[in-house]
PyMOL Python script that loads the backbone (N, CA, C, O; Angstrom):
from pymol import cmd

cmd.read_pdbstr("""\
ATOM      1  N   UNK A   1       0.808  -1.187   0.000  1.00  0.00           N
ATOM      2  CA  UNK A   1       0.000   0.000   0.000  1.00  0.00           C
ATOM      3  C   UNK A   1       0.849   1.248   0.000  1.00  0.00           C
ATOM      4  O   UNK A   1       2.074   1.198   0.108  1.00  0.00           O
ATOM      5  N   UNK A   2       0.197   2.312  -0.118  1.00  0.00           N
ATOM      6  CA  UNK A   2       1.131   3.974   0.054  1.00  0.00           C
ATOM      7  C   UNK A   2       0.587   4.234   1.522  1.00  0.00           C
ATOM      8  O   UNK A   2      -0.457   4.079   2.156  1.00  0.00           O
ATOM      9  N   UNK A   3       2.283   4.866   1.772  1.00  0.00           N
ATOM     10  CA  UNK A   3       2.594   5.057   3.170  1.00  0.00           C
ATOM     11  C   UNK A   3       1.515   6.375   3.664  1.00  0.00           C
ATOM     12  O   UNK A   3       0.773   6.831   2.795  1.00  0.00           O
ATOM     13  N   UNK A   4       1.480   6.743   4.554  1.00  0.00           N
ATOM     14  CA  UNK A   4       0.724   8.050   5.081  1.00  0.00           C
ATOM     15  C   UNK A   4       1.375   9.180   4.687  1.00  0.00           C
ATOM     16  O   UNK A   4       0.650  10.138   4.418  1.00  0.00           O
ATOM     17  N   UNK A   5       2.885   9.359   4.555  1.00  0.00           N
ATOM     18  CA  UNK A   5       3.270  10.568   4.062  1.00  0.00           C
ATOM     19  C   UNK A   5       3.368  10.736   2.639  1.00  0.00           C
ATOM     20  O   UNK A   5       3.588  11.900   2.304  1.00  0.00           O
ATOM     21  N   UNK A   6       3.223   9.556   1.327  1.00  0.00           N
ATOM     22  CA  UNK A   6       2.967   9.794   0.170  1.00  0.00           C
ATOM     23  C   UNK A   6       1.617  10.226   0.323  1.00  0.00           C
ATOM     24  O   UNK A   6       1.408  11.364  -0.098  1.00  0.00           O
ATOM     25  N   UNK A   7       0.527   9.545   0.874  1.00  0.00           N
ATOM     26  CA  UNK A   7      -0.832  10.296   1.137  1.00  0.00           C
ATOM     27  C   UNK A   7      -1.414  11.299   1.073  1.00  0.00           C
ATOM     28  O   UNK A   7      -2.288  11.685   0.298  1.00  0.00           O
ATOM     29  N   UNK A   8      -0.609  12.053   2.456  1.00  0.00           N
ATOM     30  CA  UNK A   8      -0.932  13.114   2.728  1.00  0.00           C
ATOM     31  C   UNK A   8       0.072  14.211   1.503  1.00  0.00           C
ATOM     32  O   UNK A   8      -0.438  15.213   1.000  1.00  0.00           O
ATOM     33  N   UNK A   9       1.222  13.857   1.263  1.00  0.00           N
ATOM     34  CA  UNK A   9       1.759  14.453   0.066  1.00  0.00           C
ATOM     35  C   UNK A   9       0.726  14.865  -0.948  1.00  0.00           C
ATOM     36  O   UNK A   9       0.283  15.962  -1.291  1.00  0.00           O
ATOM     37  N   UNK A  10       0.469  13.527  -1.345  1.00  0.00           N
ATOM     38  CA  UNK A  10      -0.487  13.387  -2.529  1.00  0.00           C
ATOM     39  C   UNK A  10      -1.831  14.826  -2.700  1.00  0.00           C
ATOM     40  O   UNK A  10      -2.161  15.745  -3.449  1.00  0.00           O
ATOM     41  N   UNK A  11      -2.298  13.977  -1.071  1.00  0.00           N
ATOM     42  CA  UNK A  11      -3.534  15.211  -0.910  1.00  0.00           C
ATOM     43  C   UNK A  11      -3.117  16.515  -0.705  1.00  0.00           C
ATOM     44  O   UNK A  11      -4.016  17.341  -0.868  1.00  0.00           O
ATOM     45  N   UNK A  12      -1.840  17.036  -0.343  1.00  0.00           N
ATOM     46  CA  UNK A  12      -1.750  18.048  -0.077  1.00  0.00           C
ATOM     47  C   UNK A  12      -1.388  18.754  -1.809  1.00  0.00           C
ATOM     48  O   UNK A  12      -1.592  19.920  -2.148  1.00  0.00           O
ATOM     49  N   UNK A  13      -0.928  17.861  -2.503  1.00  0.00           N
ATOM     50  CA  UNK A  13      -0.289  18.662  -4.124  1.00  0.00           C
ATOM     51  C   UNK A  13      -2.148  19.246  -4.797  1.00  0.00           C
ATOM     52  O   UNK A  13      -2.541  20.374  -5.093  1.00  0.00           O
ATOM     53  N   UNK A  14      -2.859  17.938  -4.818  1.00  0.00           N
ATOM     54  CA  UNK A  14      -3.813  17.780  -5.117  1.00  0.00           C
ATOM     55  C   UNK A  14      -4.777  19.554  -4.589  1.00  0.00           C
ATOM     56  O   UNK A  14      -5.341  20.469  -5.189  1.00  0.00           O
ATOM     57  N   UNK A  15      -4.579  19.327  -3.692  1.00  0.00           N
ATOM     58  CA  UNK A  15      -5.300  20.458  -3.032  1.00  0.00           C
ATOM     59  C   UNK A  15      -5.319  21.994  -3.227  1.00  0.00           C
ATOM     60  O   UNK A  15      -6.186  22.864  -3.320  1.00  0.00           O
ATOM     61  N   UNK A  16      -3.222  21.893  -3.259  1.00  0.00           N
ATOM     62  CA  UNK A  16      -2.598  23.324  -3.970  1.00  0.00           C
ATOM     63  C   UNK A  16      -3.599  23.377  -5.369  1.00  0.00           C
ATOM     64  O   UNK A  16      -4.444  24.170  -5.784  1.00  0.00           O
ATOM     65  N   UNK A  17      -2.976  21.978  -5.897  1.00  0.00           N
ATOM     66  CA  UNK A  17      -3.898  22.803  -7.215  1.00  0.00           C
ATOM     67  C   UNK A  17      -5.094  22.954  -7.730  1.00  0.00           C
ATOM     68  O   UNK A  17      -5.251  23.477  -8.833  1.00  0.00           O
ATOM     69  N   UNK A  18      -6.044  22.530  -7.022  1.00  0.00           N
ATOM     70  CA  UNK A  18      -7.394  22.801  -6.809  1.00  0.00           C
ATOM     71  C   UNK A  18      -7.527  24.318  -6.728  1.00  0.00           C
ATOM     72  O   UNK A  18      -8.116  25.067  -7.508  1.00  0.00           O
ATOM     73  N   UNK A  19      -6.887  24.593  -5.676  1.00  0.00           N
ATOM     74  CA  UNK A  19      -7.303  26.096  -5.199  1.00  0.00           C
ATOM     75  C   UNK A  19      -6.322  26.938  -5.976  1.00  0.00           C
ATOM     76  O   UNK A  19      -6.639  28.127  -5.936  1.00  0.00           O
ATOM     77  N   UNK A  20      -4.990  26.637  -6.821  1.00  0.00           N
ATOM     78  CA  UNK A  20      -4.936  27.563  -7.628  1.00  0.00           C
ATOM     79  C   UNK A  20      -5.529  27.607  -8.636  1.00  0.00           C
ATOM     80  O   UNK A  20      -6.048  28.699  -8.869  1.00  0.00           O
ATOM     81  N   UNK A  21      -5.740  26.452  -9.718  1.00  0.00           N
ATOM     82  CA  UNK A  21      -6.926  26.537 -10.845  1.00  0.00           C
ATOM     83  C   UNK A  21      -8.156  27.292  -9.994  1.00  0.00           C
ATOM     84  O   UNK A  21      -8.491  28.205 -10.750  1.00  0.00           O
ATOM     85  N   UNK A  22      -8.964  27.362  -8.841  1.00  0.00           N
ATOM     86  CA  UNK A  22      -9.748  28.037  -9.276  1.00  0.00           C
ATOM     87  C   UNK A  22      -9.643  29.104  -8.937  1.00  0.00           C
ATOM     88  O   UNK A  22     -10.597  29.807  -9.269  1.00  0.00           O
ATOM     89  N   UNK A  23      -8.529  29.808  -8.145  1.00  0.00           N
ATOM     90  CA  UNK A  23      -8.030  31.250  -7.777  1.00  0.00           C
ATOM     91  C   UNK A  23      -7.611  31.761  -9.678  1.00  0.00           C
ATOM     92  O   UNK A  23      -8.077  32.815 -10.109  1.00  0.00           O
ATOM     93  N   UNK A  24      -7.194  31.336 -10.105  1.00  0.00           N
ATOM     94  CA  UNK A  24      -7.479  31.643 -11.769  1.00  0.00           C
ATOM     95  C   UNK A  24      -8.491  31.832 -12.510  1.00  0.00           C
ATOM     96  O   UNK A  24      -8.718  32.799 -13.236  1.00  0.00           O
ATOM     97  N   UNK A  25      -9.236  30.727 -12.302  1.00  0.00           N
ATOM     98  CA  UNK A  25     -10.623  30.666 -12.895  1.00  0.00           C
ATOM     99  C   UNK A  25     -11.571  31.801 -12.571  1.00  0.00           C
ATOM    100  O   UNK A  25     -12.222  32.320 -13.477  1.00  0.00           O
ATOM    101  N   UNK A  26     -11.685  32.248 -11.192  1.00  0.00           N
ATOM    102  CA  UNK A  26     -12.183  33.127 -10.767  1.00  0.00           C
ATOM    103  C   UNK A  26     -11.768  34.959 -10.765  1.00  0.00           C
ATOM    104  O   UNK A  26     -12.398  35.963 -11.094  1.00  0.00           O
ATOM    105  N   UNK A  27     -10.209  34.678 -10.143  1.00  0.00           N
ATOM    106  CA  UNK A  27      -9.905  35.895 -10.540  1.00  0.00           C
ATOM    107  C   UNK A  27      -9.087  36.866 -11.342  1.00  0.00           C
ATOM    108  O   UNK A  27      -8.900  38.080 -11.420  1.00  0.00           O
ATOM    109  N   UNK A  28      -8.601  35.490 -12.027  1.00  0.00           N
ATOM    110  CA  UNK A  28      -7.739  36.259 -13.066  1.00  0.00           C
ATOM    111  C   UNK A  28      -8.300  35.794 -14.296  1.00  0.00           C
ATOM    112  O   UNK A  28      -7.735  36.453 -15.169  1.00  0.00           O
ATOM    113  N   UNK A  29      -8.796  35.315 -14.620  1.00  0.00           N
ATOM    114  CA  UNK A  29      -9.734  34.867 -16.154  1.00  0.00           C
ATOM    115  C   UNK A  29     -10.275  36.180 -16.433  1.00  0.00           C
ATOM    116  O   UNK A  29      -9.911  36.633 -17.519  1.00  0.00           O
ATOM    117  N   UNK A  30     -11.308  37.163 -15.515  1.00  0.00           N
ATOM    118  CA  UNK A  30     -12.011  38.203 -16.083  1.00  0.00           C
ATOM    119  C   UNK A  30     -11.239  39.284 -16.043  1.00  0.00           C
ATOM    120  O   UNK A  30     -11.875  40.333 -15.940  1.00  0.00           O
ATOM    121  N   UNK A  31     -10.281  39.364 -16.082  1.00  0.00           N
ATOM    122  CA  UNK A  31      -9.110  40.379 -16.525  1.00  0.00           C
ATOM    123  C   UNK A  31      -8.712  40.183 -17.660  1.00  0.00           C
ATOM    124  O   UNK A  31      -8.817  41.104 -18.471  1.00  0.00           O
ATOM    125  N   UNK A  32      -8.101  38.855 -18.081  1.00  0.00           N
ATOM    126  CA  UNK A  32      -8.151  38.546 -19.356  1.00  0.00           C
ATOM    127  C   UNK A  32      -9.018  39.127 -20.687  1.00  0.00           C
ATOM    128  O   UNK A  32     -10.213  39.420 -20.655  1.00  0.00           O
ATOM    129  N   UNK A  33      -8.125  39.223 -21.872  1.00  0.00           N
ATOM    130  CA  UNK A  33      -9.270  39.206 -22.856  1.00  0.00           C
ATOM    131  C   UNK A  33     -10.278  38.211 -23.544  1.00  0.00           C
ATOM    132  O   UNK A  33      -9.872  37.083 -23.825  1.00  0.00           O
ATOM    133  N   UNK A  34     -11.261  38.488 -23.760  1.00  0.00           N
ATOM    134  CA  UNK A  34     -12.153  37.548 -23.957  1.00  0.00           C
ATOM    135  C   UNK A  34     -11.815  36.790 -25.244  1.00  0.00           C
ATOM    136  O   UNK A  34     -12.593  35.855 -25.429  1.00  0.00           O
ATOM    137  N   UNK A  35     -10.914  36.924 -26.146  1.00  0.00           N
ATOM    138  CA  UNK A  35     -10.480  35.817 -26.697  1.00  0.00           C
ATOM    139  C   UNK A  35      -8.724  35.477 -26.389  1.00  0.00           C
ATOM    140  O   UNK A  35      -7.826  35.357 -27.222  1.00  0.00           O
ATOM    141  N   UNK A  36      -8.682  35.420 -25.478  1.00  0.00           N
ATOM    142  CA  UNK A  36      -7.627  35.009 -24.796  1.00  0.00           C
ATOM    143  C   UNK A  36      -7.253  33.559 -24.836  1.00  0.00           C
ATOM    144  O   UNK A  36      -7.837  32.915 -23.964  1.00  0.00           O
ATOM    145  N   UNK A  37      -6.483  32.889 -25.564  1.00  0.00           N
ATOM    146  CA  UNK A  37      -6.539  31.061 -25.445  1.00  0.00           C
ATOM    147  C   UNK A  37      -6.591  30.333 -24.109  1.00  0.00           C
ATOM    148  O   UNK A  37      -6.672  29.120 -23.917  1.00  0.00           O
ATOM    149  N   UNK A  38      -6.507  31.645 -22.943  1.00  0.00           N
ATOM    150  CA  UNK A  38      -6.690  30.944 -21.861  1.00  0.00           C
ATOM    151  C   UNK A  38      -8.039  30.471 -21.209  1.00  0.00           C
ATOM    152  O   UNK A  38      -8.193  29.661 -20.295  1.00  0.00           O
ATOM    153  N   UNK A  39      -8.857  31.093 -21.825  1.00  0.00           N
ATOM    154  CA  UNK A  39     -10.103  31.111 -21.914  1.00  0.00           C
ATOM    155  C   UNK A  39     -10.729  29.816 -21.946  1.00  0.00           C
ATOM    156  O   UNK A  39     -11.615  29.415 -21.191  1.00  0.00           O
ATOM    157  N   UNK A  40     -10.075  29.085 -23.076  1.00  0.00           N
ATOM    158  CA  UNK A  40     -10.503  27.703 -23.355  1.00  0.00           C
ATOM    159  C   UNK A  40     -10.432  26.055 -22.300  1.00  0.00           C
ATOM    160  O   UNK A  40     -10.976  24.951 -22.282  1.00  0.00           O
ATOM    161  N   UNK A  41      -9.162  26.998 -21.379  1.00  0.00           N
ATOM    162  CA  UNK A  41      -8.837  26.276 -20.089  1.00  0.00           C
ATOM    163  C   UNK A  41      -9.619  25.958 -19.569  1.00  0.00           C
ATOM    164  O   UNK A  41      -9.545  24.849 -19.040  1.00  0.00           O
ATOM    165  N   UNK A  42     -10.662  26.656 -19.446  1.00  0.00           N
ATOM    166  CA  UNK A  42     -11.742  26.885 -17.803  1.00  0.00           C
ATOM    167  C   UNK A  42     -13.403  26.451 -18.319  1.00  0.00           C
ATOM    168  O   UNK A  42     -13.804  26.783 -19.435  1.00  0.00           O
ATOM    169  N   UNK A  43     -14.006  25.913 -17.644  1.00  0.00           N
ATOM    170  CA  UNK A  43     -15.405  25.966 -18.072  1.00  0.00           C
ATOM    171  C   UNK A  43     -16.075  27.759 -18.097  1.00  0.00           C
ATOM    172  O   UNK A  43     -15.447  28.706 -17.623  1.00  0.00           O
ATOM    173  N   UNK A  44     -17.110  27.843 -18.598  1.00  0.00           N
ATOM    174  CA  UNK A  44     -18.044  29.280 -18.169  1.00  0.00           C
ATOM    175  C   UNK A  44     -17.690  29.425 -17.054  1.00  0.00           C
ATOM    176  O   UNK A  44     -17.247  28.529 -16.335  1.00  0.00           O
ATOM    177  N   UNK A  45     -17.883  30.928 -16.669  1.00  0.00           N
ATOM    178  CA  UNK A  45     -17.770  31.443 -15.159  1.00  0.00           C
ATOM    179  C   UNK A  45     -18.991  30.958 -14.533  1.00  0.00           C
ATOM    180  O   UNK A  45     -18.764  30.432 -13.443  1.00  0.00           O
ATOM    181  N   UNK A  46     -20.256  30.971 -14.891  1.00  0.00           N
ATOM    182  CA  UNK A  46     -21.532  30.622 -13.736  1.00  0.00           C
ATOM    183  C   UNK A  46     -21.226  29.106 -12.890  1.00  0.00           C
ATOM    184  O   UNK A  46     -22.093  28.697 -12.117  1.00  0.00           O
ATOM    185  N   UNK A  47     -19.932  28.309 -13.093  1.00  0.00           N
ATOM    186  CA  UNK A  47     -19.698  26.749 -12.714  1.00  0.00           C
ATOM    187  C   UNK A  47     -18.990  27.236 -11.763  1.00  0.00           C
ATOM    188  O   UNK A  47     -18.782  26.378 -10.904  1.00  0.00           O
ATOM    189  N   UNK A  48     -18.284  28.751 -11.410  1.00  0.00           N
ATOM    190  CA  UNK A  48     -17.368  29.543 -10.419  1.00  0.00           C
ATOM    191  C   UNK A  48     -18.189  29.088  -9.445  1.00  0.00           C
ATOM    192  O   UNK A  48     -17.724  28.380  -8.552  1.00  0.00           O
ATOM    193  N   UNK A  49     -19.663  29.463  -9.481  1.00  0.00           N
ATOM    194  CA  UNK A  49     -20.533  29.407  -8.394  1.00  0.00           C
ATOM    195  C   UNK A  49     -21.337  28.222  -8.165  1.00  0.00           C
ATOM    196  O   UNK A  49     -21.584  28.009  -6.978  1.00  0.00           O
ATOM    197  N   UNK A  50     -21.824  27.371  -9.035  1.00  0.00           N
ATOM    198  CA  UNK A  50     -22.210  26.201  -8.869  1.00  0.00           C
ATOM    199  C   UNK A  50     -21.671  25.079  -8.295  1.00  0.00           C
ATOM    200  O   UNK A  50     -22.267  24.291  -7.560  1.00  0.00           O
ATOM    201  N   UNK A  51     -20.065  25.007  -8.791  1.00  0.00           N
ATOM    202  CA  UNK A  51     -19.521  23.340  -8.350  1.00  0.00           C
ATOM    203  C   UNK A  51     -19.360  24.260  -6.771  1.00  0.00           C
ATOM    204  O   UNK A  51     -20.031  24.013  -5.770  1.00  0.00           O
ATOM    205  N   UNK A  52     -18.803  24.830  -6.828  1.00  0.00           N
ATOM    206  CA  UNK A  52     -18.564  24.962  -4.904  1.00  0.00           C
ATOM    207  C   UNK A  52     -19.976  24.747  -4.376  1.00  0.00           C
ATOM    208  O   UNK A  52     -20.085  23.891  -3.498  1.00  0.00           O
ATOM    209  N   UNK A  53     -20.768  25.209  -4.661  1.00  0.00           N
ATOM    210  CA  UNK A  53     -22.445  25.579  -4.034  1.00  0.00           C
ATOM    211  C   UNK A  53     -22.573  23.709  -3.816  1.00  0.00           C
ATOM    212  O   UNK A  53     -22.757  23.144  -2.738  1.00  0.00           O
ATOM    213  N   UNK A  54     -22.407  23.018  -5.218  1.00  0.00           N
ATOM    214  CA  UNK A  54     -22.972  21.766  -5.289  1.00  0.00           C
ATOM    215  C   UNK A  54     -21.638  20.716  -3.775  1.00  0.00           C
ATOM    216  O   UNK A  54     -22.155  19.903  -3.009  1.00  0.00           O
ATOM    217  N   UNK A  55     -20.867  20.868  -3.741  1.00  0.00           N
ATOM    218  CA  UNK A  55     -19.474  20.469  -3.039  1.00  0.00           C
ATOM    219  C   UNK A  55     -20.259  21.010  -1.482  1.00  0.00           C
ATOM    220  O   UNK A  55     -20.590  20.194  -0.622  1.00  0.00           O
ATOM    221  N   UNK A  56     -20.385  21.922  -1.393  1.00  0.00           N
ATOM    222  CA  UNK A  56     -20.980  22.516   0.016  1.00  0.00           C
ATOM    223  C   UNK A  56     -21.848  21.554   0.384  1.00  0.00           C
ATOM    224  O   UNK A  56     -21.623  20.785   1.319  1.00  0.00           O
ATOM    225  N   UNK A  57     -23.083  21.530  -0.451  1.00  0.00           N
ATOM    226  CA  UNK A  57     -24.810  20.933  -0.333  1.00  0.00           C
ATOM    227  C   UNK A  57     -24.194  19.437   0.363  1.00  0.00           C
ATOM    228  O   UNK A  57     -24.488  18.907   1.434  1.00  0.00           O
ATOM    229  N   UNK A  58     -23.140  18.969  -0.805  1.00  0.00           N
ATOM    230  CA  UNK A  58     -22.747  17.230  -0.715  1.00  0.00           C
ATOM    231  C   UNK A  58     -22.338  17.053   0.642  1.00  0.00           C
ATOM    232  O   UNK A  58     -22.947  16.286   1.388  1.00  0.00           O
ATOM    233  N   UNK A  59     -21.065  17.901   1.114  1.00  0.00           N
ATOM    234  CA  UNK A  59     -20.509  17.754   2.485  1.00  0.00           C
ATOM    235  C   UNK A  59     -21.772  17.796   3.257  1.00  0.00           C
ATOM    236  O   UNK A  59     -22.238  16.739   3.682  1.00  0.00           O
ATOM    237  N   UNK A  60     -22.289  18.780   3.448  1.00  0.00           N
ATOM    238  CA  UNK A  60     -22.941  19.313   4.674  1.00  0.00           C
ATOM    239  C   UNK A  60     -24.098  17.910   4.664  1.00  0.00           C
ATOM    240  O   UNK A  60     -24.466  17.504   5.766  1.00  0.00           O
ATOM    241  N   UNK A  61     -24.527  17.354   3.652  1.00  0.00           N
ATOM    242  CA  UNK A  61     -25.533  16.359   3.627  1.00  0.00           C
ATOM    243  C   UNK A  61     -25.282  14.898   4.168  1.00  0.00           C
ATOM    244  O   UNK A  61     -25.977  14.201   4.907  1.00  0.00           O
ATOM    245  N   UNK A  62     -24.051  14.655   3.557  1.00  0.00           N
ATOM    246  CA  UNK A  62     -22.890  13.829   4.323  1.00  0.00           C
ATOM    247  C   UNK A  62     -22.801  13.877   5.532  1.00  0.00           C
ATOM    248  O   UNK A  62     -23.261  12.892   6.110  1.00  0.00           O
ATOM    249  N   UNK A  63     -22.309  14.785   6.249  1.00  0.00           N
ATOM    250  CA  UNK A  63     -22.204  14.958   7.279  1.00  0.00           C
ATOM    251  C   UNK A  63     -23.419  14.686   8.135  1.00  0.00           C
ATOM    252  O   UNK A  63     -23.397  13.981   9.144  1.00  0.00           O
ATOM    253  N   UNK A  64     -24.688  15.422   7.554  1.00  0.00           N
ATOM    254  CA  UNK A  64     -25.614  15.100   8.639  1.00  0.00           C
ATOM    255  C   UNK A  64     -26.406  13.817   8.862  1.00  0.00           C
ATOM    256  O   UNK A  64     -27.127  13.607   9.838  1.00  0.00           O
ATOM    257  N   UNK A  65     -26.132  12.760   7.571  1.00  0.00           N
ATOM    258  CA  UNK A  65     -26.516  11.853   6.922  1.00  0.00           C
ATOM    259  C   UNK A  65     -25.370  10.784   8.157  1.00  0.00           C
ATOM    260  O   UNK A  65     -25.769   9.847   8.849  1.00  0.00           O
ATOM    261  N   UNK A  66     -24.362  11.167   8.109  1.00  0.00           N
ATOM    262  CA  UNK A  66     -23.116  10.217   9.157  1.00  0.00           C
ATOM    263  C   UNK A  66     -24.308  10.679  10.433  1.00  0.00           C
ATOM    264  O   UNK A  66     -25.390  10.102  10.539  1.00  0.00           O
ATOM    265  N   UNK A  67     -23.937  11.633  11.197  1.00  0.00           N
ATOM    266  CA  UNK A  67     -24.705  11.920  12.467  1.00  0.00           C
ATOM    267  C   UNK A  67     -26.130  11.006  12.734  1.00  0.00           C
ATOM    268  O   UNK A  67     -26.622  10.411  13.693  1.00  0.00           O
ATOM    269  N   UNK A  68     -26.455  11.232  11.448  1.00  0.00           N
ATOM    270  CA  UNK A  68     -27.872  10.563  11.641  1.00  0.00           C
ATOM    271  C   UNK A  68     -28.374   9.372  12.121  1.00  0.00           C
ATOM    272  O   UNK A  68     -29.293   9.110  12.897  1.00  0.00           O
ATOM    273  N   UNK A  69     -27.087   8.280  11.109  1.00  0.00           N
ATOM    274  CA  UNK A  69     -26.743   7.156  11.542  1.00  0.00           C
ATOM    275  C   UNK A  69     -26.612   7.014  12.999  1.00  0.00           C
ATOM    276  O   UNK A  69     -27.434   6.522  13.772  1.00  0.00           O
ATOM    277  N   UNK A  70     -25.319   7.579  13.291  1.00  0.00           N
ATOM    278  CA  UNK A  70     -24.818   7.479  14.482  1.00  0.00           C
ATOM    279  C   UNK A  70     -25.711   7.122  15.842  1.00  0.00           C
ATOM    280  O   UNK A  70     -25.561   6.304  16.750  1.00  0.00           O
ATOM    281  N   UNK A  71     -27.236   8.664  15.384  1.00  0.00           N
ATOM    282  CA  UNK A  71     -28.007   8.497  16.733  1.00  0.00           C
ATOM    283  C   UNK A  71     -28.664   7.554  16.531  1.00  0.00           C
ATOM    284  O   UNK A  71     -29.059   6.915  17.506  1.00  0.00           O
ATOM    285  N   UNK A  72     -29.103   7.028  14.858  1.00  0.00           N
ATOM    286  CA  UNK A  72     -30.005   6.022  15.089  1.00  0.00           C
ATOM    287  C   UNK A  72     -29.218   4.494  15.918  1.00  0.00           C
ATOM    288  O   UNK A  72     -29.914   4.009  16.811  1.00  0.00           O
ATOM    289  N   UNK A  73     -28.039   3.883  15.675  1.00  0.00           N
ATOM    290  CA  UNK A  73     -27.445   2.855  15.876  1.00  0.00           C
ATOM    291  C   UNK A  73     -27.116   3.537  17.370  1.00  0.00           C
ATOM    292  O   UNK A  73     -26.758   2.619  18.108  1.00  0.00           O
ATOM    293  N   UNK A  74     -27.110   4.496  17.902  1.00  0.00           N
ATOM    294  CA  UNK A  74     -26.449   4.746  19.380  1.00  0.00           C
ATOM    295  C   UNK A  74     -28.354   4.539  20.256  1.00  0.00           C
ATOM    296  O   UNK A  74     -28.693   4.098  21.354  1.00  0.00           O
ATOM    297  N   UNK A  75     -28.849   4.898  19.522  1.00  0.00           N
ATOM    298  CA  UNK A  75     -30.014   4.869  20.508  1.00  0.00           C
ATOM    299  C   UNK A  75     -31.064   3.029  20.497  1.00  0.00           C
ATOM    300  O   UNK A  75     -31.881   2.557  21.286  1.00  0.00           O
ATOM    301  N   UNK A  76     -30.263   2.343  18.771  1.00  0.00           N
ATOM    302  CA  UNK A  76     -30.731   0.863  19.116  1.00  0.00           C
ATOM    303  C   UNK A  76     -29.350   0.011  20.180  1.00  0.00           C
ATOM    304  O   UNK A  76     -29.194  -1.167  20.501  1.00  0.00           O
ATOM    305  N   UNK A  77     -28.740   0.969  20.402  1.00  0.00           N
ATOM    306  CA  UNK A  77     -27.697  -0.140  21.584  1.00  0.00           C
ATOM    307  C   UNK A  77     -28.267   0.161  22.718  1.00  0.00           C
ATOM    308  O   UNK A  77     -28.323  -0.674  23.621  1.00  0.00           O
ATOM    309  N   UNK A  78     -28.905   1.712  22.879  1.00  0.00           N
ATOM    310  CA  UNK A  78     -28.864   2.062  24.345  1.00  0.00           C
ATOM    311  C   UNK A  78     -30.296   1.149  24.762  1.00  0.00           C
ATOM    312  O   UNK A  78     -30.677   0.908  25.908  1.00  0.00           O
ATOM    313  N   UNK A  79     -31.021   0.683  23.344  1.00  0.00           N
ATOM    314  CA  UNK A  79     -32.284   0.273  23.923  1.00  0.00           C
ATOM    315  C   UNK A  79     -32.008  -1.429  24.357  1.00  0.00           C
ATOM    316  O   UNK A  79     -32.629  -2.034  25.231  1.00  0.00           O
ATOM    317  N   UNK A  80     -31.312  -1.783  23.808  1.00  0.00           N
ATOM    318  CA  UNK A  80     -30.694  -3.027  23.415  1.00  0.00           C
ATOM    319  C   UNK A  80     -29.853  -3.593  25.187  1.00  0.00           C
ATOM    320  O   UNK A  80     -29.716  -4.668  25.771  1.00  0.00           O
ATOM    321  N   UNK A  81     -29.509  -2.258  25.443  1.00  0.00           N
ATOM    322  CA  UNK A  81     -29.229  -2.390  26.961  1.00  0.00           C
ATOM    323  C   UNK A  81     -30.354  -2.746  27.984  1.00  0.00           C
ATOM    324  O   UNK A  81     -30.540  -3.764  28.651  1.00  0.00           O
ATOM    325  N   UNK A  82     -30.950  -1.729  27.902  1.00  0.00           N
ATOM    326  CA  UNK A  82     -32.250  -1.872  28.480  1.00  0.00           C
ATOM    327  C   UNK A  82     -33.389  -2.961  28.809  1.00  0.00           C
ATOM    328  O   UNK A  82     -33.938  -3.141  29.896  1.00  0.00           O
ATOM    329  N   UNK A  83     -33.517  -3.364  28.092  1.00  0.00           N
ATOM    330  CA  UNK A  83     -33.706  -4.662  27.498  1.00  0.00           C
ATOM    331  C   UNK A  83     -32.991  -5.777  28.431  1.00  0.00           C
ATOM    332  O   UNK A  83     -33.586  -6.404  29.307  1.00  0.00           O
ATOM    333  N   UNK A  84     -31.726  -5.912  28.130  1.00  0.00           N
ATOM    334  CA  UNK A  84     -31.356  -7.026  28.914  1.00  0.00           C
ATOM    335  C   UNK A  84     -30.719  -7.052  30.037  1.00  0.00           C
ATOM    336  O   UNK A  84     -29.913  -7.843  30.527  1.00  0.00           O
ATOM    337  N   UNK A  85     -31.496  -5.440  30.608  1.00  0.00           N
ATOM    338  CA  UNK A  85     -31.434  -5.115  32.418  1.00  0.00           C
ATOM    339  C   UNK A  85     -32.424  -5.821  32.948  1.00  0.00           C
ATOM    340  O   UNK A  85     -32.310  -6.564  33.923  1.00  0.00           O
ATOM    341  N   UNK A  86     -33.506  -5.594  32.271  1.00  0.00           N
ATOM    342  CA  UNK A  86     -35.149  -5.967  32.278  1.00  0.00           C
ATOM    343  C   UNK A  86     -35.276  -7.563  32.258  1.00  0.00           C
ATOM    344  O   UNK A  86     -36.109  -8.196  32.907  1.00  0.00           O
ATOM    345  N   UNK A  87     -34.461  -8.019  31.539  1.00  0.00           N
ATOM    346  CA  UNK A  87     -34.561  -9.650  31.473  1.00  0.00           C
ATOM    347  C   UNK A  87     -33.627 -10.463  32.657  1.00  0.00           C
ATOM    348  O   UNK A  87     -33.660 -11.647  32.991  1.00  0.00           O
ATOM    349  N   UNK A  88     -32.995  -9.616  33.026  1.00  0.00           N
ATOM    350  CA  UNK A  88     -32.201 -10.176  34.086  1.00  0.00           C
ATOM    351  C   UNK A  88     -32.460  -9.852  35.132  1.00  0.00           C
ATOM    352  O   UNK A  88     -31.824 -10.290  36.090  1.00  0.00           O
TER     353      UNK A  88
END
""", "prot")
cmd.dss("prot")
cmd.show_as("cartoon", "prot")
cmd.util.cbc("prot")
cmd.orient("prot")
């Protein structure tokens, strides 16, 4: 397997360039001229605001979707206890 520090390497290169493509995309593209070949790099600007918006919605849904679990399986143990106080 790859060790934890190629990993975290990995994720960390990955990440730089995430956030510089879209520190470009966003703020140096509309400085540019509009037929600029750099232009062709980037999707439309309205995706500036969508993929993050859509990335937000996913996490935050995720997240509450994990929690959710959590109380449901924490509250069938706690009953699950209960239960076999009662039988004993």
């Amino acid at each position: 397997g790859i060790s934890d520090k190629a990993c975290g390497s990995l994720m960390l290169l990955l990440a730089a360039f995430s956030l510089l493509y879209y520190t470009i995309w966003t703020l140096l593209l509309p400085i540019l001229d509009e037929f600029s070949p750099v232009h062709t790099w980037f999707p439309s600007r309205e995706w500036a605001l969508r993929l993050p918006a859509f990335v937000v919605v996913v996490g935050i849904s995720a997240i509450g979707l994990f929690l959710g679990v959590r109380i449901v399986q924490d509250g069938h143990a706690d009953g699950r206890k209960s239960i076999s106080r009662k039988v004993q």
